[in-house]
C-alpha positions, 0 to 999 in steps of 0.5 A: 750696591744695586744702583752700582750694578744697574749703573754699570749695566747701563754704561755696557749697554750703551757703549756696546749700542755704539759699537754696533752703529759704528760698525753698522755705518761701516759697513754700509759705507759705499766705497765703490768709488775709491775702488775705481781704478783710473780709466775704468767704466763706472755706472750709478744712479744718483740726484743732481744736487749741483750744477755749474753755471757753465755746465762744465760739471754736475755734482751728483751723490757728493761726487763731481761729474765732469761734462764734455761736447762728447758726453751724451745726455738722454732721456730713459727712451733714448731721446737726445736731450740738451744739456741745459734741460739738466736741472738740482734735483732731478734722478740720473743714472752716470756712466762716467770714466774716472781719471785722475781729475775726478769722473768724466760722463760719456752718458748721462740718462734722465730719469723720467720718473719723480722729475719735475724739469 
């Protein structure tokens, strides 16, 4: 009778930890992008994770980040820099446009900071 009980306090101790993670995972899930509305103006900071071999897009926090001739790349002081100094890894802050193809960069600004290029 009391293994019972200890058993079944166990088994309610473990589903309510699992709905406390499943709601915590929730709730910290960024949903910032899918509240984009097209056309609209969205900044954040992220790491390269990817690059196209013809730079035509980057991949940063999962999300692909189209470059243009138009998109200006700097570093945080402000200096130009060109696009094949972007490299895997490196701290960027995104300032892109969304349409119905996915992000389009107007900036992208290095990150001096942690950056080995």
């Amino acid at each position: 009778m009391i293994f019972k009980r200890e058993r079944e306090m166990r088994l309610k101790k473990a589903l309510f930890v699992g709905f406390v993670i499943s709601v915590v995972t929730l709730l910290l899930r960024d949903p910032s992008f899918s509240q984009v509305k097209t056309g609209e103006a969205i900044s954040f900071p992220g790491v390269i994770e990817s690059i196209h071999e013809n730079f035509k897009f980057i991949v940063v926090n999962e999300v692909r980040i189209f470059i243009s001739p138009n998109t200006k790349i700097t570093d945080e002081k402000g200096d130009i820099l060109k696009i094949n100094h972007l490299k895997p890894k490196m701290n960027v802050t995104i300032e892109a446009l969304r349409n119905p193809n996915g992000f389009f960069a107007k900036k992208i600004v290095v990150k001096t900071s942690n950056n080995k290029p």
